[in-house]
N, CA, C, O and CB atoms as a CASP TS submission, in Angstrom:
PFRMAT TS
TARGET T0000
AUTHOR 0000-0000-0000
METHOD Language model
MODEL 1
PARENT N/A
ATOM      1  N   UNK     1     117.593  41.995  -9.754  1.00  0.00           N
ATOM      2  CA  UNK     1     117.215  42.618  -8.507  1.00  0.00           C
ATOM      3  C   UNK     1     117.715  41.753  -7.348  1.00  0.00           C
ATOM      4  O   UNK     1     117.544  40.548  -7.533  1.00  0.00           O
ATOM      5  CB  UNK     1     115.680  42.821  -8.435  1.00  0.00           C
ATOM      6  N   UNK     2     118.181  42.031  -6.420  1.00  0.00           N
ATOM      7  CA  UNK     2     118.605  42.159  -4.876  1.00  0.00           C
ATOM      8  C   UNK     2     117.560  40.814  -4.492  1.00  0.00           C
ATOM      9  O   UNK     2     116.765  40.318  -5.291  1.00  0.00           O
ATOM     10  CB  UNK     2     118.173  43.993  -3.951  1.00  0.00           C
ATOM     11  N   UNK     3     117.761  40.398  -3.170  1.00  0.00           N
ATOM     12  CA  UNK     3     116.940  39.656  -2.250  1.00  0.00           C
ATOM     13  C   UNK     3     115.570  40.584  -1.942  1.00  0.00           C
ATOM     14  O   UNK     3     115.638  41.812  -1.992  1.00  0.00           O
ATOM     15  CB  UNK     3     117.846  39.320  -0.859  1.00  0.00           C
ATOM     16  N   UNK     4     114.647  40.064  -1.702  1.00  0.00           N
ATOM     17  CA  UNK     4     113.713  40.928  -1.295  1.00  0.00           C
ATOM     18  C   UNK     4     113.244  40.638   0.615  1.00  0.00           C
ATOM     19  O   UNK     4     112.137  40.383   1.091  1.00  0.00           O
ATOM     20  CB  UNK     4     112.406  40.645  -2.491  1.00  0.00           C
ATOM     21  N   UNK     5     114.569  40.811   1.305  1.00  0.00           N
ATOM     22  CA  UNK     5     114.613  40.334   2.660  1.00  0.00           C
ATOM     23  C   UNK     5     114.793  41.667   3.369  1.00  0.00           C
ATOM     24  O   UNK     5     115.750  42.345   2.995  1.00  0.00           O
ATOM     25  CB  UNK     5     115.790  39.218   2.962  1.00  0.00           C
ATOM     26  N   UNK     6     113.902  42.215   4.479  1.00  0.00           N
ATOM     27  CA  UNK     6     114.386  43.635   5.183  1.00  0.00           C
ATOM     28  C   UNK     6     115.724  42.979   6.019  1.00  0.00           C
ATOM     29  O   UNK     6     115.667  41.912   6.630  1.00  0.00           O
ATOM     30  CB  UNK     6     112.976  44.484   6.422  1.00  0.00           C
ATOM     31  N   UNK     7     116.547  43.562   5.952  1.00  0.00           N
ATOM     32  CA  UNK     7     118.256  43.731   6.728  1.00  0.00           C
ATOM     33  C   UNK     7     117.936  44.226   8.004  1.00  0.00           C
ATOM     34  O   UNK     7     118.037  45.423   8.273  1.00  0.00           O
ATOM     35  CB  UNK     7     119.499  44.977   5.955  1.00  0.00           C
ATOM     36  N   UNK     8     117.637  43.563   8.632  1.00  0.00           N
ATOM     37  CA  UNK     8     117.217  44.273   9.868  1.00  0.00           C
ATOM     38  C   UNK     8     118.075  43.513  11.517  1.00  0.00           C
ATOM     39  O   UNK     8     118.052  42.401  12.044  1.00  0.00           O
ATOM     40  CB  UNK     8     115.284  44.066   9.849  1.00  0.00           C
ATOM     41  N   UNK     9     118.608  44.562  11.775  1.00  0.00           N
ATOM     42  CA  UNK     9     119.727  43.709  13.523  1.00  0.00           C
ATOM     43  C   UNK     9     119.387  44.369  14.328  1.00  0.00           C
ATOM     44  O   UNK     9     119.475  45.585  14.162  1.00  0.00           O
ATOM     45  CB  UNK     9     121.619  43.737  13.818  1.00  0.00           C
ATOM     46  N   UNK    10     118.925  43.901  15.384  1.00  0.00           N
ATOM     47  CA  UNK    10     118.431  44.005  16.550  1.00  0.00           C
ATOM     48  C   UNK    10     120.140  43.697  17.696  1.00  0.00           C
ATOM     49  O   UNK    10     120.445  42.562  18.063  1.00  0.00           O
ATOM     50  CB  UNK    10     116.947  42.738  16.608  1.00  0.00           C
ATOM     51  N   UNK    11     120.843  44.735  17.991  1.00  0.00           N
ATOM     52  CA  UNK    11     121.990  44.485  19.000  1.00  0.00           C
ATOM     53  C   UNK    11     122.204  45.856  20.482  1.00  0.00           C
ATOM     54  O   UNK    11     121.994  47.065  20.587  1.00  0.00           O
ATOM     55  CB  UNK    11     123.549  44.466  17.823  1.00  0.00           C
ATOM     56  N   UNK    12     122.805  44.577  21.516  1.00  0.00           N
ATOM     57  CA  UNK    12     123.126  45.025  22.456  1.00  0.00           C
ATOM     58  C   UNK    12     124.248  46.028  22.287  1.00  0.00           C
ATOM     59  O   UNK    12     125.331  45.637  21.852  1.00  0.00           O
ATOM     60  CB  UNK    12     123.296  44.090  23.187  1.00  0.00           C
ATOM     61  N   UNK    13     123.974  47.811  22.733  1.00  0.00           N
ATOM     62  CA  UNK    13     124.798  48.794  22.826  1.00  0.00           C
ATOM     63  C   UNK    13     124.990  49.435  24.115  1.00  0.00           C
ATOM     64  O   UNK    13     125.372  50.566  24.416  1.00  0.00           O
ATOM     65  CB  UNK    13     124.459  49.614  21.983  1.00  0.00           C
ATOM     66  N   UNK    14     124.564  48.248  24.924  1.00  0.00           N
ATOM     67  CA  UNK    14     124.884  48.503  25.966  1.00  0.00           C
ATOM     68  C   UNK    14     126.584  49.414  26.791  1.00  0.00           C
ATOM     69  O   UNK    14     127.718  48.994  26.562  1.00  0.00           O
ATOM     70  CB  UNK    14     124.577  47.276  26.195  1.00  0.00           C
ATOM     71  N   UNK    15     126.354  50.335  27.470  1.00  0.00           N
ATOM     72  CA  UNK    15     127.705  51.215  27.567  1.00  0.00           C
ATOM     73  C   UNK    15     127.793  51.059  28.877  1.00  0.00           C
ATOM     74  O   UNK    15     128.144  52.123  29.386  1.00  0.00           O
ATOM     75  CB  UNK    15     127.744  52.825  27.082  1.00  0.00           C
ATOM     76  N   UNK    16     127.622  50.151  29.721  1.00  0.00           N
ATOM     77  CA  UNK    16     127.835  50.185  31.202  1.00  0.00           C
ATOM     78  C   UNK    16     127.670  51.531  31.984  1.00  0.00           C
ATOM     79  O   UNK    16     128.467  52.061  32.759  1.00  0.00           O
ATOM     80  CB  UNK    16     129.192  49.717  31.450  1.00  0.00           C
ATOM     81  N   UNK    17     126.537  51.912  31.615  1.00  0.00           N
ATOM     82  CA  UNK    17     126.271  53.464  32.361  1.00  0.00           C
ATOM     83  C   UNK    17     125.345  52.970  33.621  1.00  0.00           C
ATOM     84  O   UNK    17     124.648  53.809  34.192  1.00  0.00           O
ATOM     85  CB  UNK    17     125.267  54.819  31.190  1.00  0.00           C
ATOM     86  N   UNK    18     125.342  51.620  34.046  1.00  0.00           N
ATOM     87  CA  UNK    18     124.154  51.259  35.087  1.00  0.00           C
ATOM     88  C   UNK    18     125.308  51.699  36.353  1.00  0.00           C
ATOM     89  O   UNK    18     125.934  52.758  36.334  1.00  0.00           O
ATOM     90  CB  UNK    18     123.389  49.240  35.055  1.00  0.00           C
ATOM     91  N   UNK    19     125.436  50.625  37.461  1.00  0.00           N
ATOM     92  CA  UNK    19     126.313  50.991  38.657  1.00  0.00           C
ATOM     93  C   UNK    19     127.020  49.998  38.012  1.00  0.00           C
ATOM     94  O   UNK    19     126.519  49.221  37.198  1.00  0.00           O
ATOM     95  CB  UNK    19     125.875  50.913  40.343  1.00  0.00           C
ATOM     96  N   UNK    20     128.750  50.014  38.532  1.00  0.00           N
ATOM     97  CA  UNK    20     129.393  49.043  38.209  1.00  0.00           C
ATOM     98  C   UNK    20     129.216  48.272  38.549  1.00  0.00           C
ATOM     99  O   UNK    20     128.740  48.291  39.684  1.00  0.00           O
ATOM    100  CB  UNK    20     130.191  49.003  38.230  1.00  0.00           C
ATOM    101  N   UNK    21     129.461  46.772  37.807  1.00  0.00           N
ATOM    102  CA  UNK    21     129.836  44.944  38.140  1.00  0.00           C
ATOM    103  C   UNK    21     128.134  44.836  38.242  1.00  0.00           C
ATOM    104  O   UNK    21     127.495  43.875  38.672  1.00  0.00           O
ATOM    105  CB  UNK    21     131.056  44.317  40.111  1.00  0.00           C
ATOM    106  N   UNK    22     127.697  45.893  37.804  1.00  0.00           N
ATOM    107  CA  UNK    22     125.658  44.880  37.632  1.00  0.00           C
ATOM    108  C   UNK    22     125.355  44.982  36.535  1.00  0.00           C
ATOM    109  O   UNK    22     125.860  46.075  36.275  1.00  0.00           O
ATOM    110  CB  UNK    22     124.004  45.523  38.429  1.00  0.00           C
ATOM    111  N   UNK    23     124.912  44.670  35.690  1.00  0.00           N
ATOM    112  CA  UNK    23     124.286  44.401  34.237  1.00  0.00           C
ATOM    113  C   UNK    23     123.187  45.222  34.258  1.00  0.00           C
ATOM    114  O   UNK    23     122.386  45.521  35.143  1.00  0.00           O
ATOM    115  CB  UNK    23     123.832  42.865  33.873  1.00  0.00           C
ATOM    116  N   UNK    24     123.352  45.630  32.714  1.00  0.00           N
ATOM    117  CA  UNK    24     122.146  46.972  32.010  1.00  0.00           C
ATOM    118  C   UNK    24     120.774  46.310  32.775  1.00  0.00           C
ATOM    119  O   UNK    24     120.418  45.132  32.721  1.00  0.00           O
ATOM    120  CB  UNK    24     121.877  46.993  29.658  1.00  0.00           C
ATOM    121  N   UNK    25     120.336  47.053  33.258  1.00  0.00           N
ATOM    122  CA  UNK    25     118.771  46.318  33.295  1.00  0.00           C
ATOM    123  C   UNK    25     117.820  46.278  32.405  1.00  0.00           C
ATOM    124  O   UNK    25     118.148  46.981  31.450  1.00  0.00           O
ATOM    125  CB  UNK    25     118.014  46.756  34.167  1.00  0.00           C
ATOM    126  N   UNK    26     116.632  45.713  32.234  1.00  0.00           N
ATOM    127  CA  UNK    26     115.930  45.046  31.309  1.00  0.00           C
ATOM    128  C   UNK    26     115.144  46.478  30.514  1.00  0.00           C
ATOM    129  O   UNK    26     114.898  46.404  29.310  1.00  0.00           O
ATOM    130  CB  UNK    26     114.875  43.795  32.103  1.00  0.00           C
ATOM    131  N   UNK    27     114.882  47.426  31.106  1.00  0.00           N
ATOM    132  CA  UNK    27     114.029  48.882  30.813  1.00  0.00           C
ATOM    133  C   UNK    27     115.195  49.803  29.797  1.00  0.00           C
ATOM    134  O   UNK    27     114.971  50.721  29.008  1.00  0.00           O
ATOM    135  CB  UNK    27     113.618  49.915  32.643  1.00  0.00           C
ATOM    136  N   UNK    28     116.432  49.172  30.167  1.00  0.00           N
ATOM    137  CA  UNK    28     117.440  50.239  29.307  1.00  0.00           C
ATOM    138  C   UNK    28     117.258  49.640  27.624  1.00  0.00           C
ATOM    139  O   UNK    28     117.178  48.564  27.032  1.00  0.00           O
ATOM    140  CB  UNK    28     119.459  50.089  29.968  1.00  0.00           C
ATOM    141  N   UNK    29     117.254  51.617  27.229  1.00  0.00           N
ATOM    142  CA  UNK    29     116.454  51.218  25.592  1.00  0.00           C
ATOM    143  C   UNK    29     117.729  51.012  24.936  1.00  0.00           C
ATOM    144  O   UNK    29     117.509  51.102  23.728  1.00  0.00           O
ATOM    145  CB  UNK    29     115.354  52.626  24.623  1.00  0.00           C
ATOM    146  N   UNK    30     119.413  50.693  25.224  1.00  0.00           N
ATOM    147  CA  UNK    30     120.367  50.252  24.994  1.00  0.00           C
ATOM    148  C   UNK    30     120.446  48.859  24.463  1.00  0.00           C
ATOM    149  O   UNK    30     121.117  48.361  23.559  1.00  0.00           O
ATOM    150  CB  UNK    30     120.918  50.470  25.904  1.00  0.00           C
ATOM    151  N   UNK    31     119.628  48.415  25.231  1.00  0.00           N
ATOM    152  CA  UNK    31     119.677  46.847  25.459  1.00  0.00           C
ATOM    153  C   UNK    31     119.401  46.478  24.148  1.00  0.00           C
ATOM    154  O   UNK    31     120.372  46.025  23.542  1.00  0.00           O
ATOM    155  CB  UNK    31     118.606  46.155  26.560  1.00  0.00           C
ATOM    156  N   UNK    32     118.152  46.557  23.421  1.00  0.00           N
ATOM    157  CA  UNK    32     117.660  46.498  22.145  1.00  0.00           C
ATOM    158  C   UNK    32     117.663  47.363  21.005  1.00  0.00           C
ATOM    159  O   UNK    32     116.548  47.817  20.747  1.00  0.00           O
ATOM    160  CB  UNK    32     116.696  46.327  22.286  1.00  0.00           C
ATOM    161  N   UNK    33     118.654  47.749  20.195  1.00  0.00           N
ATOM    162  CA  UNK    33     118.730  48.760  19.258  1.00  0.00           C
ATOM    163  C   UNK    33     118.552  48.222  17.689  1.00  0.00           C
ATOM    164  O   UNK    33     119.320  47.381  17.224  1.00  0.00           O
ATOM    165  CB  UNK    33     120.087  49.458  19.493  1.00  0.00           C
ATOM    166  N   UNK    34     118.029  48.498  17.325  1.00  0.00           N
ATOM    167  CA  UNK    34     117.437  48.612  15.892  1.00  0.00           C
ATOM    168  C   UNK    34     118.324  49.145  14.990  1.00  0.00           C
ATOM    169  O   UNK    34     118.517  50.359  14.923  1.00  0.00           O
ATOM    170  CB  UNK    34     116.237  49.440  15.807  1.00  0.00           C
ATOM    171  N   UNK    35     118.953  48.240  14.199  1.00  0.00           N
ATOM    172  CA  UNK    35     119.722  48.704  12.651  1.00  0.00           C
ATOM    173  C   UNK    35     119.013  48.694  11.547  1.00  0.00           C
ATOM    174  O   UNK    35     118.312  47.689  11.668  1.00  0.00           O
ATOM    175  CB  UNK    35     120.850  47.840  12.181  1.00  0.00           C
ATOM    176  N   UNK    36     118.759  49.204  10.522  1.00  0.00           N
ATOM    177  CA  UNK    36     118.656  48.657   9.405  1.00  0.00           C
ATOM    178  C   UNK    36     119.340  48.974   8.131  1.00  0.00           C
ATOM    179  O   UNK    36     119.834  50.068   7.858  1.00  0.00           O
ATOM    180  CB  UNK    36     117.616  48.696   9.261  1.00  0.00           C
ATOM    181  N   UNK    37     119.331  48.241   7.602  1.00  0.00           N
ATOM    182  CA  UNK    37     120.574  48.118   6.223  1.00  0.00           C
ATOM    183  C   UNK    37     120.324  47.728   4.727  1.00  0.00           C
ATOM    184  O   UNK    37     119.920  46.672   4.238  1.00  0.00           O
ATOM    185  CB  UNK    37     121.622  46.976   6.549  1.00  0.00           C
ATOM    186  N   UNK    38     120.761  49.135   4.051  1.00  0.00           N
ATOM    187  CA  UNK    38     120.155  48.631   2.508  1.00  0.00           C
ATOM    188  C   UNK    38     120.422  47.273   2.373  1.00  0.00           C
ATOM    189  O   UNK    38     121.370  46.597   2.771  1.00  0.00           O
ATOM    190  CB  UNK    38     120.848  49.367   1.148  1.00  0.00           C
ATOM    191  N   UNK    39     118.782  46.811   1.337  1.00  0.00           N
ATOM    192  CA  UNK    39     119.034  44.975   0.491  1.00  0.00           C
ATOM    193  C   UNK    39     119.991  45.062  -0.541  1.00  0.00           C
ATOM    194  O   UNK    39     120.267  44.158  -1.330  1.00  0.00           O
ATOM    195  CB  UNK    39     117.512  44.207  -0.469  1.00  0.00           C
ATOM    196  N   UNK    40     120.419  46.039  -0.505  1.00  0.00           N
ATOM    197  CA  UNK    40     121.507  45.938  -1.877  1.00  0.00           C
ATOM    198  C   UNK    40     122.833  45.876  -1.521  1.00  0.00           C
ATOM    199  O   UNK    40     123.490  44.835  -1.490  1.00  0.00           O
ATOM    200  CB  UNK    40     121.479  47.201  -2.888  1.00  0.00           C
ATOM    201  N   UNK    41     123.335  47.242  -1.185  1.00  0.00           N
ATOM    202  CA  UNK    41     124.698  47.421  -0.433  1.00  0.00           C
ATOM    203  C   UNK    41     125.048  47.268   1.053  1.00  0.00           C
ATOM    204  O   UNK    41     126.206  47.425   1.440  1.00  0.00           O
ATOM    205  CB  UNK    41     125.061  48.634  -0.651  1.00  0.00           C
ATOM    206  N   UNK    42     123.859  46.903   2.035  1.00  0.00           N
ATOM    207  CA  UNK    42     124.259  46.316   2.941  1.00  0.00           C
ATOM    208  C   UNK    42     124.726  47.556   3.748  1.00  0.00           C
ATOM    209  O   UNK    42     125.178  47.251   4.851  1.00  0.00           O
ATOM    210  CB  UNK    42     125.165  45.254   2.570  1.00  0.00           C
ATOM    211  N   UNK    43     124.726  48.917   3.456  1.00  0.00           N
ATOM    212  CA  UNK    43     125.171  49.790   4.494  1.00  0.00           C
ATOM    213  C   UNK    43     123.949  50.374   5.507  1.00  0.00           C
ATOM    214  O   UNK    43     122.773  50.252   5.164  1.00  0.00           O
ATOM    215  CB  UNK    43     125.923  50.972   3.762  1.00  0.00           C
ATOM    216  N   UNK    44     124.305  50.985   6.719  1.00  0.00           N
ATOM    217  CA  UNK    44     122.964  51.451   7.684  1.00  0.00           C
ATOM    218  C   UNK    44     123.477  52.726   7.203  1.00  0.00           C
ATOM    219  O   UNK    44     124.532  53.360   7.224  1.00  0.00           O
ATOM    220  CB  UNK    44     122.773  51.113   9.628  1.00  0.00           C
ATOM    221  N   UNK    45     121.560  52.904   6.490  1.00  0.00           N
ATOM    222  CA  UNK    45     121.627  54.243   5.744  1.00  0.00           C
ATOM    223  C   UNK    45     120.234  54.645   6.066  1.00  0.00           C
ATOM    224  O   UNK    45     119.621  53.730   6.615  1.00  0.00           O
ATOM    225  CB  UNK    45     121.992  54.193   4.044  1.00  0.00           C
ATOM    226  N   UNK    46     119.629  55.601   5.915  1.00  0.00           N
ATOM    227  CA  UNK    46     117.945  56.271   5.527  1.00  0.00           C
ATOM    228  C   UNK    46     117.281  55.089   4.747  1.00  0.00           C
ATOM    229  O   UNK    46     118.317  54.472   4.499  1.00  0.00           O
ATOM    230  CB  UNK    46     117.919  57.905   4.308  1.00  0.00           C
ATOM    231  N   UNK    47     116.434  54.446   4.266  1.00  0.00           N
ATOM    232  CA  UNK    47     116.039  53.643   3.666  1.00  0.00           C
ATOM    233  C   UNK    47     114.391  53.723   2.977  1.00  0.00           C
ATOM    234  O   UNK    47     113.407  54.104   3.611  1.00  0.00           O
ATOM    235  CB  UNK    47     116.355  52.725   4.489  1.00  0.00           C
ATOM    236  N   UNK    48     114.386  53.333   1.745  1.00  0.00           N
ATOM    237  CA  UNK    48     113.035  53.828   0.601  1.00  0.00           C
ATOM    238  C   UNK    48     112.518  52.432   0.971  1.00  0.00           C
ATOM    239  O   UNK    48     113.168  51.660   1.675  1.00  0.00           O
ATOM    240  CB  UNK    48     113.371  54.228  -1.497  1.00  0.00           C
ATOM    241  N   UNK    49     111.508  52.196   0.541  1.00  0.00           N
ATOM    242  CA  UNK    49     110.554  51.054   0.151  1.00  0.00           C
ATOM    243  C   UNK    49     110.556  51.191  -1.426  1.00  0.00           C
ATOM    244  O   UNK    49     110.123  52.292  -1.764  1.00  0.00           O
ATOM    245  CB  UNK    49     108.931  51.207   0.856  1.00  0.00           C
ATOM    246  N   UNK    50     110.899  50.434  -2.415  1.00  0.00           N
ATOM    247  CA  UNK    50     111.100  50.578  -3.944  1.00  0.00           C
ATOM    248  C   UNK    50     111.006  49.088  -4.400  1.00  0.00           C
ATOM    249  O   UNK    50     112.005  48.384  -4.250  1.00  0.00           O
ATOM    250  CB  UNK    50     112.632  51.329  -4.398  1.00  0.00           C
ATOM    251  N   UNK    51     110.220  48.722  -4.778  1.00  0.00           N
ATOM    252  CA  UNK    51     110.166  47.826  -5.915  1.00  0.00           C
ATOM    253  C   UNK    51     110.433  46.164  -5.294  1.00  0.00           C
ATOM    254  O   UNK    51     111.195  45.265  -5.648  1.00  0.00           O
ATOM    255  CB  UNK    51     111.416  48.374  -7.087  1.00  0.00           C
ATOM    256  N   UNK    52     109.325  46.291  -4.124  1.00  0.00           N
ATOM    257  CA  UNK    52     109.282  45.277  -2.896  1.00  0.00           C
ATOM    258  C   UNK    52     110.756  45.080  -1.653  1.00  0.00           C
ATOM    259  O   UNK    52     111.078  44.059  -1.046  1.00  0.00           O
ATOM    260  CB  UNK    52     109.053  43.722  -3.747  1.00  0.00           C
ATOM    261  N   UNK    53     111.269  46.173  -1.620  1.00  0.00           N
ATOM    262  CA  UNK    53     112.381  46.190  -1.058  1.00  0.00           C
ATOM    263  C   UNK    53     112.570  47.154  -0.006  1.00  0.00           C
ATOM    264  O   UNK    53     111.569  47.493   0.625  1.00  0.00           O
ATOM    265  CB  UNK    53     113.217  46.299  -1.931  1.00  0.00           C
ATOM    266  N   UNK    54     114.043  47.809   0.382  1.00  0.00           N
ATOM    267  CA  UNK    54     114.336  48.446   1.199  1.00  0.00           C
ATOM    268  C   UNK    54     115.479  48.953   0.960  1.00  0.00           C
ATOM    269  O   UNK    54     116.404  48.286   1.422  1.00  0.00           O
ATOM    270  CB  UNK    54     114.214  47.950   2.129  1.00  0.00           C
ATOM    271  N   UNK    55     115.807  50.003   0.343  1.00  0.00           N
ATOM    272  CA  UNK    55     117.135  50.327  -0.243  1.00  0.00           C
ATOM    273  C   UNK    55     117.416  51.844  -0.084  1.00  0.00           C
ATOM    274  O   UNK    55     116.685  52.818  -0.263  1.00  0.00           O
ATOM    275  CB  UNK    55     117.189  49.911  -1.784  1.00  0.00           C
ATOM    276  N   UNK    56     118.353  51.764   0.201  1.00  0.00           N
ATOM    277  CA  UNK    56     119.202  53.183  -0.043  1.00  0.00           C
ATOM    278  C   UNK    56     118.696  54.363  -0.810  1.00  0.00           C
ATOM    279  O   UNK    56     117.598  54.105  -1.304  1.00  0.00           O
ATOM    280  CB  UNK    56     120.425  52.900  -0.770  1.00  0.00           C
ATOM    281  N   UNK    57     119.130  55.592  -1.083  1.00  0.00           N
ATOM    282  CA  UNK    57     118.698  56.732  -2.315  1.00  0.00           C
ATOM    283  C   UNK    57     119.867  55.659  -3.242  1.00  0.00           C
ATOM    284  O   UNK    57     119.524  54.809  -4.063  1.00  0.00           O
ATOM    285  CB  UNK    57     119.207  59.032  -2.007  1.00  0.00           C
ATOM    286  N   UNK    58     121.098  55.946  -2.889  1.00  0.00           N
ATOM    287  CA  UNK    58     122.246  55.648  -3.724  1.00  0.00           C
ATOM    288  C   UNK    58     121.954  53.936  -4.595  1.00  0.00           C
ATOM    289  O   UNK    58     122.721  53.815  -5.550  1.00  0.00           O
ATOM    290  CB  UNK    58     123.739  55.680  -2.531  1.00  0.00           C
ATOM    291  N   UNK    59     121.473  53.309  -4.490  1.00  0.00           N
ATOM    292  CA  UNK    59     120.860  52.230  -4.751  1.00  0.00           C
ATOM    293  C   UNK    59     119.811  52.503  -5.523  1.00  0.00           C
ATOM    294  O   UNK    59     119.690  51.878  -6.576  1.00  0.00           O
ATOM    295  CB  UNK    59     120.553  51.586  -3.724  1.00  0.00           C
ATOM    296  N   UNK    60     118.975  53.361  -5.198  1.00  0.00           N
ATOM    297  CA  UNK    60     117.690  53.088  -5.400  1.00  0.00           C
ATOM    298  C   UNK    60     118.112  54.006  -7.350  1.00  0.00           C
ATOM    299  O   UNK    60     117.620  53.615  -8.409  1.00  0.00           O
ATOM    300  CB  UNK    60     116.313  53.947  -3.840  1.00  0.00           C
ATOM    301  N   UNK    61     118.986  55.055  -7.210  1.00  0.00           N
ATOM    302  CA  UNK    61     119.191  55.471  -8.183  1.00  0.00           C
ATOM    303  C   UNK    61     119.763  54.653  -9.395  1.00  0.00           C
ATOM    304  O   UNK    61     119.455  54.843 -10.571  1.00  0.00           O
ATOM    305  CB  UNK    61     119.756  56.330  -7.844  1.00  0.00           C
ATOM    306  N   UNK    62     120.913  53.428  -8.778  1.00  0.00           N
ATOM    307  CA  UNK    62     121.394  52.804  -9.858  1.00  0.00           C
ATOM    308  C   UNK    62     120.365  52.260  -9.921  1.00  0.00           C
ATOM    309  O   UNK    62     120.181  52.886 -10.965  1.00  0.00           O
ATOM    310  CB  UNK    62     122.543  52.078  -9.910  1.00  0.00           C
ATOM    311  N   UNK    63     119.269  51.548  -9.800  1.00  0.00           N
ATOM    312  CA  UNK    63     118.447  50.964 -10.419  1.00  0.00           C
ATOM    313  C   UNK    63     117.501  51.491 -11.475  1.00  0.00           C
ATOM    314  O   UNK    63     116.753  50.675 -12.013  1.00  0.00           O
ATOM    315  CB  UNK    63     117.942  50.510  -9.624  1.00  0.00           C
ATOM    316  N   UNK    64     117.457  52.521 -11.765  1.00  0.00           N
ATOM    317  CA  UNK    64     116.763  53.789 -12.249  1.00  0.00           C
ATOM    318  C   UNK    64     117.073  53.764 -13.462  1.00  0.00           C
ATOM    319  O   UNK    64     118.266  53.502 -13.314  1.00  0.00           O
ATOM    320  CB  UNK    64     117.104  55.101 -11.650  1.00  0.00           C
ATOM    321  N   UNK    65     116.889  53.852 -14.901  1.00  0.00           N
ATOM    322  CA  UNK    65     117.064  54.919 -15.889  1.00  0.00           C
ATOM    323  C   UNK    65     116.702  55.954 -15.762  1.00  0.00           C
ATOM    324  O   UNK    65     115.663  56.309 -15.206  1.00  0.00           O
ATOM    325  CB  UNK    65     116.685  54.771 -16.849  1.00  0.00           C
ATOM    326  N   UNK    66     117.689  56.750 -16.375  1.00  0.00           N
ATOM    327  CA  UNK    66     117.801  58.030 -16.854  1.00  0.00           C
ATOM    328  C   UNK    66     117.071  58.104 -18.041  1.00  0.00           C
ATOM    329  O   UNK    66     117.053  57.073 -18.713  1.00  0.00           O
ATOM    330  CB  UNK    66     119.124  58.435 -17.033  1.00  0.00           C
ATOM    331  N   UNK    67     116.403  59.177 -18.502  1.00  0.00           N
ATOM    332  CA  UNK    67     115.847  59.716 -19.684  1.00  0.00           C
ATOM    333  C   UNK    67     116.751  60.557 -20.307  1.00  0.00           C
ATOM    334  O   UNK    67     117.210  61.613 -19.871  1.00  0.00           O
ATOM    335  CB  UNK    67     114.659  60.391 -19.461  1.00  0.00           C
ATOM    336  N   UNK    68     116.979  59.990 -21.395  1.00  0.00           N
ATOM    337  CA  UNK    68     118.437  60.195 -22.212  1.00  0.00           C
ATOM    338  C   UNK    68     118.151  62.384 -22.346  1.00  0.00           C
ATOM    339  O   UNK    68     116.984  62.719 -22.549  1.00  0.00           O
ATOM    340  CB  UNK    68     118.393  58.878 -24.499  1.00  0.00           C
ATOM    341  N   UNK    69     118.892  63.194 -22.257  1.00  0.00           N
ATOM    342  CA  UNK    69     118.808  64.508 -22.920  1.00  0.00           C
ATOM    343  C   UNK    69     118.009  65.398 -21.529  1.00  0.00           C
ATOM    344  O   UNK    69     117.998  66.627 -21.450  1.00  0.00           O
ATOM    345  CB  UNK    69     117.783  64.397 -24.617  1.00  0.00           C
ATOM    346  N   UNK    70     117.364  64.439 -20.488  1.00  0.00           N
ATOM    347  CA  UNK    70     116.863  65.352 -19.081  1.00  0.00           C
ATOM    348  C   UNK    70     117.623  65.587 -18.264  1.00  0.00           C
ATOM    349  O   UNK    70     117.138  65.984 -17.205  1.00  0.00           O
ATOM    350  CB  UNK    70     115.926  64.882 -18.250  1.00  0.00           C
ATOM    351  N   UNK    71     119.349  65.446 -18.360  1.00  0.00           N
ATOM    352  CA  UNK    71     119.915  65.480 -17.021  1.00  0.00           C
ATOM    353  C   UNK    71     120.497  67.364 -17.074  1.00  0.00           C
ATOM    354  O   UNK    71     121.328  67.813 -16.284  1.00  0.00           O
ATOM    355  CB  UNK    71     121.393  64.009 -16.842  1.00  0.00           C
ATOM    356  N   UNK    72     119.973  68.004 -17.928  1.00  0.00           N
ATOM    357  CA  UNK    72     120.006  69.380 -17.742  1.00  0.00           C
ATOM    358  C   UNK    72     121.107  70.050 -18.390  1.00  0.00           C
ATOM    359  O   UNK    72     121.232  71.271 -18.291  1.00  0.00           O
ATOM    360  CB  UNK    72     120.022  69.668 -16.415  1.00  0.00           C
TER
END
């Protein structure tokens, strides 16, 4: 199993939509944006809570067995 660490980045997306040559001000919700990123593959995806973690569907499935004769 993976790290059991939430992937989590906090970055400036700031787009200079304030007036020109002045900086985003402190209220723009730009300023602080929230990523988060499967513990496994590291991509910003939807994310489960599974097995003390934070992972992907696509992740969360390879970790999974299958029950041999149920896949239909």
């Amino acid at each position: 199993m993976e790290s059991m660490t939430t992937m989590k980045k906090i970055l400036n997306e700031c787009c200079g939509c304030a007036v020109p040559a002045y900086p985003c001000v402190p209220s723009c919700p730009l300023r602080e944006v929230t990523h988060f990123y499967c513990d496994k593959c590291h991509e910003e995806k939807k994310l489960y809570e599974y097995d003390g973690g934070e992972y992907c569907i696509d992740c969360i499935e390879k970790m999974l067995d299958v029950v041999e004769g149920s896949d239909g």
